[in-house]
Every structure is written in structure tokens, then in C-alpha cells.
C-alpha positions as CSV (number, residue, x, y, z in Angstrom):
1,X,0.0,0.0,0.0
2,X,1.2,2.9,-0.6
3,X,0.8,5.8,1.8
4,X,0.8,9.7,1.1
5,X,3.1,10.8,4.3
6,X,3.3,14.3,5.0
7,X,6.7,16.1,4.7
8,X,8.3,17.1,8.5
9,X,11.1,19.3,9.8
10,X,13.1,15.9,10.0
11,X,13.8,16.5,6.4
12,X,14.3,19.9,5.8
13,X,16.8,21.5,3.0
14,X,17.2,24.6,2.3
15,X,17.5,25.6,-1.5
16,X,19.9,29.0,-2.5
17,X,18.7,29.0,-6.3
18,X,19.6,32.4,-8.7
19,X,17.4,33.1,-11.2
20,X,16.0,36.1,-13.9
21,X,14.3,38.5,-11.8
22,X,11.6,38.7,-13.9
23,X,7.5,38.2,-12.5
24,X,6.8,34.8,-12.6
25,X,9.7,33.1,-12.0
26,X,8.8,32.5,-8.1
27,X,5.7,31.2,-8.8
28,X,7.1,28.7,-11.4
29,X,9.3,27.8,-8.6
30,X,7.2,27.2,-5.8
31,X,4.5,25.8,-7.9
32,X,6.9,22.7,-9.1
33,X,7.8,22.5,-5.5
34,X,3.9,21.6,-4.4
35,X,3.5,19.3,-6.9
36,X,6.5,17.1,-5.7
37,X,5.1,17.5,-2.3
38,X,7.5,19.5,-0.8
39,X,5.8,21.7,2.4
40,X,7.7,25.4,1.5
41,X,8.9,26.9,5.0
42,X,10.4,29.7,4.4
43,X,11.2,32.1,1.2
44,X,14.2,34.9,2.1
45,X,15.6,37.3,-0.3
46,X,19.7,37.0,-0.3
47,X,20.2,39.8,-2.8
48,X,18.2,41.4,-5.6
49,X,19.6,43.3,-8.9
50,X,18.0,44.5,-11.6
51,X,19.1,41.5,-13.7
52,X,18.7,38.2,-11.1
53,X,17.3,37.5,-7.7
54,X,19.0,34.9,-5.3
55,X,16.6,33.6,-2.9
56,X,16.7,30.8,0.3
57,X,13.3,28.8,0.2
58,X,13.9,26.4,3.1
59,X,11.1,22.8,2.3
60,X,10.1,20.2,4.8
61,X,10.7,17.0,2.8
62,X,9.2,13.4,3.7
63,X,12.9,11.8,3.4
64,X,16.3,11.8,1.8
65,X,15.0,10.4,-1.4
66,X,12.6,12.9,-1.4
67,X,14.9,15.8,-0.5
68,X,17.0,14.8,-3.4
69,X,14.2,14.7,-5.9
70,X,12.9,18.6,-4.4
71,X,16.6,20.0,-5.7
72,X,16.4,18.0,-9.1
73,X,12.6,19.4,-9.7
74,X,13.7,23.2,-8.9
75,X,17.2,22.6,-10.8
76,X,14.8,21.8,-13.9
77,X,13.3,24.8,-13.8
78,X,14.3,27.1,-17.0
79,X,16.3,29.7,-15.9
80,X,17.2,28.6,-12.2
81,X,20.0,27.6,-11.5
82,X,21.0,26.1,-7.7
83,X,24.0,27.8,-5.6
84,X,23.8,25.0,-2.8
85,X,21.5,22.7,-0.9
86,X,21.8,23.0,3.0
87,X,20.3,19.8,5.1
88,X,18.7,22.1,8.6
89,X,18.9,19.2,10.9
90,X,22.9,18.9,9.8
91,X,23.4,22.5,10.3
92,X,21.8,22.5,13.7
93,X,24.3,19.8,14.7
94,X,27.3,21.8,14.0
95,X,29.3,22.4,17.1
96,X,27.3,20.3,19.0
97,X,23.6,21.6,20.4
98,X,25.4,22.3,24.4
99,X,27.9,24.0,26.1
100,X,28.8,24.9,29.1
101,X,28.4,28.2,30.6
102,X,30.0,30.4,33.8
103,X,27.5,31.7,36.2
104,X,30.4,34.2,37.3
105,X,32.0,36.2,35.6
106,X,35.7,36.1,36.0
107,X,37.5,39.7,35.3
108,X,39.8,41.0,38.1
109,X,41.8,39.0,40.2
110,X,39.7,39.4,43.2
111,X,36.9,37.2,40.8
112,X,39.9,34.8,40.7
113,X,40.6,34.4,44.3
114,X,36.9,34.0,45.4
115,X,35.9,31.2,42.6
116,X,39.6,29.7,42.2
117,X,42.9,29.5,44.2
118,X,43.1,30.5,47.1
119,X,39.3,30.7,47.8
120,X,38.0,27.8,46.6
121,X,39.9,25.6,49.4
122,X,37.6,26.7,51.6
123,X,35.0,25.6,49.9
124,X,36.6,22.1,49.5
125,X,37.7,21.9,53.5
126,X,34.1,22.4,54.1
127,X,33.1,19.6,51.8
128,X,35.2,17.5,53.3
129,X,34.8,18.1,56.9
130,X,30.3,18.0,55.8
131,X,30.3,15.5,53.1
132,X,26.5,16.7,52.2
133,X,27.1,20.0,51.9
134,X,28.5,19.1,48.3
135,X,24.8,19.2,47.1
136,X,24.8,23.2,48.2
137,X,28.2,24.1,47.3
138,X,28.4,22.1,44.1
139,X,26.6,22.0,40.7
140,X,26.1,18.1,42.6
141,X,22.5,18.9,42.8
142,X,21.5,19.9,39.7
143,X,23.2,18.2,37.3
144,X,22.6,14.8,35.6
145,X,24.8,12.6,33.5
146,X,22.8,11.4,30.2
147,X,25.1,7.8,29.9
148,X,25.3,5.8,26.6
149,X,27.3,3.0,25.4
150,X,25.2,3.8,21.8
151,X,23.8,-0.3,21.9
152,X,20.1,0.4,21.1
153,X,20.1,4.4,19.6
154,X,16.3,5.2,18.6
155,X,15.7,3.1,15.5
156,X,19.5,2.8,14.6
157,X,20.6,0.1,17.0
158,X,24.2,-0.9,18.0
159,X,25.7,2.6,16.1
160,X,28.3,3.1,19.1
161,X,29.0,5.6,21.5
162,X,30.3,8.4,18.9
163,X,27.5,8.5,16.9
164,X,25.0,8.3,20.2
165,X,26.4,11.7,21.5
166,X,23.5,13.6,19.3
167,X,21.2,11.9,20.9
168,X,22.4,12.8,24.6
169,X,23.1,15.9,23.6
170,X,19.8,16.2,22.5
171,X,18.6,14.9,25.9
172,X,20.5,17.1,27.8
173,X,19.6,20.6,25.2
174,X,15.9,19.4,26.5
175,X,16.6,19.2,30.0
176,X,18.1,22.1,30.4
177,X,15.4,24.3,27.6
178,X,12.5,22.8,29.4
179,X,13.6,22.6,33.6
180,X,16.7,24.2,33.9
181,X,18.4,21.2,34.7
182,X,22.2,21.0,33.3
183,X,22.8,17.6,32.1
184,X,26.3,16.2,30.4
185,X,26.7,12.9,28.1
186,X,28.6,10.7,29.1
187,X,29.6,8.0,26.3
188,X,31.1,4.6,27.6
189,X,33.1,2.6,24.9
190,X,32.5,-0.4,26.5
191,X,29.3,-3.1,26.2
192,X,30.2,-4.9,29.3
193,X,27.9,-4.5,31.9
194,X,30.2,-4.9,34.7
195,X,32.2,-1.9,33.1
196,X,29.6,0.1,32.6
197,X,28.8,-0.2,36.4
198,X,31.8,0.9,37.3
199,X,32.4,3.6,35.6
200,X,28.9,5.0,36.9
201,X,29.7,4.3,40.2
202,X,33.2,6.3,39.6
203,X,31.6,9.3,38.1
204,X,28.5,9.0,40.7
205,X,30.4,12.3,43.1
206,X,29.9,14.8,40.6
207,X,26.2,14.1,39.8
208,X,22.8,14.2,41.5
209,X,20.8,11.9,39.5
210,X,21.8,9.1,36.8
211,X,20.5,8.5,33.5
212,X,20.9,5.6,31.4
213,X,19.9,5.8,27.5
214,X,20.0,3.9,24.4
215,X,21.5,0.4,26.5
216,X,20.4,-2.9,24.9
217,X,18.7,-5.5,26.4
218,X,18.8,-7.9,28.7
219,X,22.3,-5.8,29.6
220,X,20.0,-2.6,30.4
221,X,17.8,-4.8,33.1
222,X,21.4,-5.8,35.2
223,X,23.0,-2.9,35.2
224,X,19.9,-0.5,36.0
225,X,19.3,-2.7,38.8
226,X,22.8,-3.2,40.0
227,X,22.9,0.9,40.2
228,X,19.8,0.8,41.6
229,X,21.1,-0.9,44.6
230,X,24.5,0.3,44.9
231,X,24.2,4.4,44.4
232,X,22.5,6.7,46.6
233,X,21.3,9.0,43.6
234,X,18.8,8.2,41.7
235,X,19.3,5.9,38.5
236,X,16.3,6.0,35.4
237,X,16.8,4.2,32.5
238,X,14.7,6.4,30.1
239,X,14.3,3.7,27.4
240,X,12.9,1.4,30.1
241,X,10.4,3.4,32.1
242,X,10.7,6.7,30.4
243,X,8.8,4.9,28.0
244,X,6.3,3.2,29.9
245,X,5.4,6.5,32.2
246,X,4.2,7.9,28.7
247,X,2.5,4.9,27.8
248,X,0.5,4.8,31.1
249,X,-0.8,8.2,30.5
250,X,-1.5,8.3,27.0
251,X,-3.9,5.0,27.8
252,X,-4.9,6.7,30.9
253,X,-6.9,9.7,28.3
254,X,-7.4,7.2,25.6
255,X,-9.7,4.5,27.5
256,X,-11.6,7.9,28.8
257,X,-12.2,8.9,25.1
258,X,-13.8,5.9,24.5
259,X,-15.2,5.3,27.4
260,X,-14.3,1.7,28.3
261,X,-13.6,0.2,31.7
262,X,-9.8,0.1,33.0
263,X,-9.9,-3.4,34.5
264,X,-11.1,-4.9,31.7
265,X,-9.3,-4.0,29.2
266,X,-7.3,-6.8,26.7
267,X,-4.2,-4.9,25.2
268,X,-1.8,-6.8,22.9
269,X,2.4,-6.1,23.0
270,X,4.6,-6.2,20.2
271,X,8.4,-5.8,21.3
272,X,9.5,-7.4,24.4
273,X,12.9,-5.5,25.7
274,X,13.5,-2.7,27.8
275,X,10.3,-0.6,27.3
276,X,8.3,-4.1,26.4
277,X,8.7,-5.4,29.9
278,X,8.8,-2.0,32.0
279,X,5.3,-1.2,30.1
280,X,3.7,-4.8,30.9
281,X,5.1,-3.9,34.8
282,X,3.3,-0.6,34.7
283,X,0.2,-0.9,33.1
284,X,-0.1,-4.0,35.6
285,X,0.8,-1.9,38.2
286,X,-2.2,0.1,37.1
287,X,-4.5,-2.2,37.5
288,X,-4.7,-3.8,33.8
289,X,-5.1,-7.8,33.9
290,X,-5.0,-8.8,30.6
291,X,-1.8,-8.0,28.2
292,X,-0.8,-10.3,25.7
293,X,2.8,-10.0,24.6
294,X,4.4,-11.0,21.2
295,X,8.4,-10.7,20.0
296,X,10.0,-12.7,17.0
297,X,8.9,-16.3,18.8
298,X,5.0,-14.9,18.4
299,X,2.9,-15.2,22.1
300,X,4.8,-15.7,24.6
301,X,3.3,-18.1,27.0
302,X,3.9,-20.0,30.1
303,X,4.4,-23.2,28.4
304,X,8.0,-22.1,27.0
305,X,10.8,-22.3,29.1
306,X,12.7,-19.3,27.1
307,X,16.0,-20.7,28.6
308,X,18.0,-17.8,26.7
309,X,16.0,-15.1,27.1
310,X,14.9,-14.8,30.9
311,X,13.2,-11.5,30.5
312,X,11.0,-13.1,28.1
313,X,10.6,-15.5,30.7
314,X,9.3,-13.8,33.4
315,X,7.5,-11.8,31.2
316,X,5.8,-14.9,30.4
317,X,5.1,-15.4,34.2
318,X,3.1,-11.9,34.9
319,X,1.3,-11.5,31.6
320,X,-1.1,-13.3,29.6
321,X,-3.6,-15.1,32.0
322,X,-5.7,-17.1,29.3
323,X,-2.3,-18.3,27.8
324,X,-3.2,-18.0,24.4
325,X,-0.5,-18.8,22.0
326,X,0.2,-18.3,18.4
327,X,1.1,-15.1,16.7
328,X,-0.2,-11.5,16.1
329,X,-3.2,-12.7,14.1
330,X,-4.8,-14.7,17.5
331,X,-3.5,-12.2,20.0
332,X,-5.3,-9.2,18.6
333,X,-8.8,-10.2,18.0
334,X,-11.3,-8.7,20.6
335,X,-8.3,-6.5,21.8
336,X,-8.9,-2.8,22.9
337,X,-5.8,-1.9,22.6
338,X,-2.4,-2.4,20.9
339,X,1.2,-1.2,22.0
340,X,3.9,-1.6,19.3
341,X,7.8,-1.2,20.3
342,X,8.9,-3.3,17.8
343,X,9.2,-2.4,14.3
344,X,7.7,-0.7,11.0
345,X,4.8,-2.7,9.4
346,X,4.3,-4.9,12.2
347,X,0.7,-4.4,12.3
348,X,-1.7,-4.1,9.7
349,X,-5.3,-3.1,8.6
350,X,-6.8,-6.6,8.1
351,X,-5.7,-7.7,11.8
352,X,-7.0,-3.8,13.3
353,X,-10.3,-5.2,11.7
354,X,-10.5,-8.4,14.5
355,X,-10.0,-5.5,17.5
356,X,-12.7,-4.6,19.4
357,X,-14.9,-2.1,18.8
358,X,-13.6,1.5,19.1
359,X,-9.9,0.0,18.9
360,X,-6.9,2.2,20.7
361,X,-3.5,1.7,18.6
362,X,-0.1,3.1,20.0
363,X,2.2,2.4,17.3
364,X,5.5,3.7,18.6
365,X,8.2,2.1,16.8
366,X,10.5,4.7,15.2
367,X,11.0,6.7,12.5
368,X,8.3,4.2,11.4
369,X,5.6,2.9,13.2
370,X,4.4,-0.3,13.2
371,X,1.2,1.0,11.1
372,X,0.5,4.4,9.0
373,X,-2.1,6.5,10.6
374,X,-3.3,6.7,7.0
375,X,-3.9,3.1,6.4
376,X,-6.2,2.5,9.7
377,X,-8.3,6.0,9.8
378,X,-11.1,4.7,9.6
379,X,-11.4,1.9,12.3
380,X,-9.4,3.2,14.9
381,X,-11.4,5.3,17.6
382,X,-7.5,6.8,18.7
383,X,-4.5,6.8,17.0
384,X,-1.0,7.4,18.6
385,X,2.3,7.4,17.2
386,X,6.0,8.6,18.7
387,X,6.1,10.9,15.8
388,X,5.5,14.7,16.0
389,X,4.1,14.9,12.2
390,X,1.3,13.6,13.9
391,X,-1.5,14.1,16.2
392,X,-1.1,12.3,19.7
393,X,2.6,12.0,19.8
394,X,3.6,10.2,22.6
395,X,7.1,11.3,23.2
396,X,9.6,10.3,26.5
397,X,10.2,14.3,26.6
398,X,6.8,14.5,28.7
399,X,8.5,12.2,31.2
400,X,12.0,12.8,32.2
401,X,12.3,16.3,31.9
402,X,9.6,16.9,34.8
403,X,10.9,13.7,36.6
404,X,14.7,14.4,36.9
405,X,13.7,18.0,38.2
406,X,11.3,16.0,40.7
407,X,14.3,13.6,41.3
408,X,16.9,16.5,42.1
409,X,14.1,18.6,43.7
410,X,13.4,16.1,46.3
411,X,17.0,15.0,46.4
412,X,15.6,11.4,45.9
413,X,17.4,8.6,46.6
414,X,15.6,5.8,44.2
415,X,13.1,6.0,41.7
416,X,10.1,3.7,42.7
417,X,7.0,2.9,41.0
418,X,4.9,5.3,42.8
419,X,7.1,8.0,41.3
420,X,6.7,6.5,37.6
421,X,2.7,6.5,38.5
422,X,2.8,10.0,39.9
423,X,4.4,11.3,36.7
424,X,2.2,9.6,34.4
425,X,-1.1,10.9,35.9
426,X,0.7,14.5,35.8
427,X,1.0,14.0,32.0
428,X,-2.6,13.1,31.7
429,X,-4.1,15.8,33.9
430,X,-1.9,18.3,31.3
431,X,-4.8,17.8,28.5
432,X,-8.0,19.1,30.8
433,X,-10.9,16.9,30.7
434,X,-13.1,19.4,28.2
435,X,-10.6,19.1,25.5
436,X,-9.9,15.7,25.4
437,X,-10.4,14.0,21.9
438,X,-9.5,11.3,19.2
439,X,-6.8,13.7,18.1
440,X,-5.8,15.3,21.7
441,X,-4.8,12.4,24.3
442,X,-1.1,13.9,24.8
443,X,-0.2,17.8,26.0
444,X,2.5,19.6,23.9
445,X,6.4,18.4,24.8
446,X,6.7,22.3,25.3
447,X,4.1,22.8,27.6
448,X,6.8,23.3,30.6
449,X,4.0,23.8,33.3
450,X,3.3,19.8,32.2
451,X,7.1,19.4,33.2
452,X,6.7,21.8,36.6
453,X,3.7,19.5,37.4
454,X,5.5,16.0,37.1
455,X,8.2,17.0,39.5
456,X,6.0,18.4,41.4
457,X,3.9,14.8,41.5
458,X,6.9,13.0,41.8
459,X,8.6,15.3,44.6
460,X,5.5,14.0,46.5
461,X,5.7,10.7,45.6
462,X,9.4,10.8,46.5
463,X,8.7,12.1,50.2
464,X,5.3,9.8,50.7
465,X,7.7,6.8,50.3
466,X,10.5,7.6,52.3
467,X,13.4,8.0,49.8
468,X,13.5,11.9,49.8
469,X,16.0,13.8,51.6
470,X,14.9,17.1,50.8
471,X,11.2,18.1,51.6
């Protein structure tokens, strides 16, 4: 099938074309540019003469191929001729998107004796003689270290820890833009749990709050856990329960759009790693009974042992209380709802047909999701993707953003599943009751007042259950 996807700021160029300056000539231009589908942005004037215009139009594209084909279809123009094509998401890159920044200012020498040598030994004498006075006479408590060995990067996989630094970067640019909290990545070139632990432990001083990213499973489950136990700063591996915190609350406005009963509710899992199994443990949590979850082996059930995969086994253990078995085709009929974290084309229209009525479909898998909002329109009663070219985006910058500021806020020790319910419930409450819709389950990413409000939930949360230090 083939499906008419709209062009995003993913894929945006930017064209510097010259060409006669004579009337016309633009509207030639952008007119060939619409009918290749290209979404025009932006049109700038560079410099005007009498003789020739140079102009910048800047065009959301659906992918490479398609930015490719936008310059050949504006270099055919008669007349035009193309000065150079500029990719926006490269140029944004450039540099890096952080740095780091003085609060101070540092101009006489006076400056330098108060923030430096000598002054700054006092400041370390009083560490050292009050060990928790780091957390007010250090960046300690407001910083968190983004960490990556680059094993399971968005929809990229095993790329490395080089080529994951744009992500973390990325992390950290949103922590800081949305809750002032100052983040660093830190990229391990090592896939060996054991070293991965170690070197967060080592680096543990100089941070107030941990967070693990783009970690494959089953490694992520161990060393999440091992941290867990042996830091006394909170660790949250996004993928994991990042994932599942946004999940919850998406469902949570969903199932009240079409009104359906929480308990008994039959939703079907494709993908069972990190967020797979954190997701099942949530929406469990919740109060959900009935989850059927499927990876490449189809169902998994209690009647496989799974010896080589023992997060698949205990998955097995918790979910699926009818222990049907089989693949995608008898786990989704009568289903209200399906959760993909798998892979693109998973799912498709013929098998959303056998849901039940007024069918909820979170197809998160990215870029592509496991089904095109376009293919299923018209049976689906909500429609959800991890995209932001589309309604409903459900998106892990809801979660952590207002969860490490509740984490550092509350000088939390652990991150416990009260805290992960407390933040999905704030994320819900950000689309008011009135407004909710098919089309409007999830609040804007840059609503920060969503962000103030999950710390503030899981602050609480935090100091309810004993693991705050800070009130």
C-alpha cells in the first residue's frame, strides 16, 4: 500500500537558487515544488539586482530520497539555476547543540581568588569536613549525567557511543530548555555491563541523578538494577520506564475517550525488551489484567521455558492469564488496545479489523511505526504514534524532563514505582478533561507547566515513600 506521508522538519533543506528577476519566476518555482510534495517553509531574499534574484526557500521533505528529488525538480526549472542545498537538521548539529556556561564572571583577580585559588579551598575543606554540603556548594544537585554505550540508539541500534552523542546531547539541550536542569553525556566505549557499572559508580560524586539511555537488552535490566542498589542518587533508564510512564498516561486519556472500563481492558504487546517489559510492569501496576505480549517467537506463554531469554521468561510469568498462544493474528482479536515497540509494518489493517470495537492503537516504533495513521483511519477510535508529524505524539520528553527535576528537587534517593505512577497521571491531567479528543490524548512536549507538574507529583511521591532527603 502505498501511503501519502506528509513532509516534517526531519527532512528539511534549504534551496539557494539564482534566477531572472523577472514576474513569474517565483511562482514557477514554488508551484513545481507543491507538486513534488514538498511543504515550503520559508522564502528569504539574499540579494536582488536588476538583472537576477537569489533567494533561500527552506522545504520540509518526507525523506532523503525525497529531498533529493525537491533539488532536481527546482534545478529543472528554466532559468534557475541552484547555488547549494543546506540539510537544517545537519546544520543544527554543528558544534554540538550544548555548552557549558559560567554563572560568574571572571574579570579582576579578586573574581579569581573567590571562585579559584586560594578561595576555593575553603569551599573544598568544608566539603570534606560535611560531606552533604556538596549538594549546596556544588553543581552536585543539579546536574545529571545522560550515559550511553550507543547499543540500542532510537531506531538505529548498536551505532556506538560516537554516533549516540546527538542523541544525549539532545537529551541534555531538553533538560536544560524545558527545567533548567544541566545535564552532560557521558559515552562509555565499553558493552560490558560490569564496566559500565563501574564507571557510573566512579563518576557518581559529581552528579545528583543518573541517567541511562540507548542500553540494549537484557544488559540494560542488570546494570539498572545493580545501580539501583548500589548508588544513593537516583538511576532511570529512560528507554525502560521513560517509555512506559508515557504509555500509562496516553492510555490513561485514551480509554476515557472511548469510554471503556480500565480493568477490563485486553491490550496486545509487540516488542519485548527494555520498554516491552517495564510497560507490561506498569500498566499491571495500574491495574490492567490482561496484556498479551508478542516478539519474533510470536505469544509468549507460560508453556516455554525461554531458557535464553529470561526477561522473556518472566514476562511470560506476569502477563497473559488465558495463555493464548500463536502469533499476532490470534493475539489481537477482541483487543482494545495495541502497543507496538517493535518495528515498522508490524501491524496491519486486516488484523485492526479483529479489534474490538472502538480499537486504541499506539504504534510507537521509530522513525516508522508499526502501522501508517493513514492506512487505519477509519477503524481506529484513537490513533497514537512517537512521531510529531502527527497528532497524539507520545514522546519520552513529557517524562523525564519533569521527573529528573522532581528527582533532584526532592533530592531522591531511588526512583520507585509510585514516582513512575505520579508522573504519568501529571502528563494526563496536562490535557484538561473538556478538551480531550480522538486527536488530543497527549499535552505539547513544550508545555513546561506539564514538566513543573511531574516533578511536582513526583517530589510528593518521593517524600510519601521515604526516599526523599529534601522536603
Amino acid at each position: 500500500m502505498n501511503i501519502n506521508r506528509q513532509p516534517g522538519a526531519a527532512h528539511s533543506i534549504t534551496i539557494r537558487i539564482s534566477y531572472p528577476n523577472q514576474v513569474g519566476m517565483l511562482g514557477q518555482i514554488t508551484t513545481v515544488i507543491s507538486a513534488a510534495g514538498g511543504d515550503i517553509g520559508a522564502i528569504d531574499i539574499v540579494s536582488s539586482g536588476r538583472s537576477h534574484m537569489v533567494r533561500d526557500i527552506t522545504i520540509n521533505a518526507r525523506d532523503e530520497a525525497h529531498s533529493g528529488m525537491l533539488s532536481n525538480v527546482v534545478e529543472l526549472v528554466d532559468d534557475v539555476t541552484i547555488i547549494n542545498v543546506s540539510d537544517q537538521v545537519f546544520l543544527r548539529h554543528l558544534g554540538g547543540k550544548i555548552e557549558m556556561r559560567s554563572k560568574t564572571p571572571i574579570k579582576t583577580r579578586n573574581d579569581m581568588s573567590i571562585v579559584y585559588t586560594p578561595g576555593v579551598a575553603r569551599i573544598s575543606s568544608a566539603i570534606q569536613k560535611k560531606p552533604e554540603s556538596v549538594w549546596n556548594l556544588t553543581s552536585k544537585s543539579n546536574t545529571v549525567a545522560v550515559v550511553t554505550d550507543g547499543s540500542a540508539v532510537l531506531g538505529l541500534g548498536d551505532i556506538g557511543p560516537s554516533a549516540a552523542l546527538p542523541v544525549m546531547e539532545g537529551k541534555a539541550q531538553l533538560l536544560k530548555e524545558l527545567v533548567d536542569v544541566d545535564a552532560w553525556p557521558i559515552a562509555l566505549d565499553t558493552n560490558d555491563p560490569n564496566k559500565i557499572i563501574e564507571a557510573v559508580k566512579l563518576i557518581s560524586p559529581g552528579f545528583g541523578a543518573i541517567n541511562l539511555e540507548d542500553i540494549s537488552a537484557p544488559r540494560c535490566f542488570e546494570i539498572e538494577q545493580r545501580l539501583h542498589e548500589e548508588l544513593d542518587i537516583p538511576v532511570f533508564h529512560d528507554d525502560q520506564h521513560g517509555t512506559a510512564i508515557v504509555i500509562l498516561a496516553a492510555l490513561y486519556n485514551a480509554v476515557k475517550v472511548v469510554e471503556k472500563e480500565w480493568s477490563e481492558l485486553k491490550v496486545v504487546q509487540v516488542g519485548i525488551g527494555a520498554a516491552g517489559v517495564a510497560t507490561a510492569k506498569l500498566l499491571i501496576k495500574s491495574g490492567i489484567r490482561n496484556i498479551i505480549g508478542l516478539d519474533k517467537e510470536g505469544i509468549l506463554d507460560k508453556n516455554q521455558s525461554y531458557q535464553q531469554n529470561p526477561v522473556w521468561r518472566e514476562y511470560s510469568q506476569i502477563t497473559n492469564p488465558n495463555n493464548v498462544s500463536g502469533n499476532l493474528t490470534e493475539a489481537i482479536v477482541d483487543a482494545d488496545i495495541f502497543v507496538g515497540l517493535s518495528g515498522s509494518g508490524v501491524l496491519s489493517p486486516k488484523d485492526v479489523k479483529t479489534m474490538n470495537k472502538d480499537p486504541i492503537i499506539l504504534a510507537m516504533a521509530n522513525p516508522d511505526p508499526e502501522i501508517w495513521p493513514e492506512e487505519i483511519d477509519e477503524y481506529v477510535a484513537v490513533m497514537a504514534t512517537g512521531r510529531s508529524d502527527y497528532p497524539n505524539q507520545v514522546n519520552n520528553a513529557l517524562c523525564f524532563p519533569g521527573m529528573f527535576r522532581g528527582l533532584l528537587d526532592a533530592r531522591a534517593q531511588k526512583v520507585t514505582d509510585e514516582m513512575k505512577m505520579a508522573a504519568a497521571l501529571a502528563i494526563s491531567e496536562g490535557v484538561p478533561s473538556n478538551h480531550l479528543n480522538n486527536d488530543y490524548i497527549m499535552p505539547s512536549i513544550f508545555d513546561t507547566d506539564v514538566a513543573y507538574e511531574v516533578a511536582k507529583n513526583v517530589k510528593m511521591a518521593a517524600i510519601k515513600g521515604g526516599v526523599a532527603l529534601k522536603r
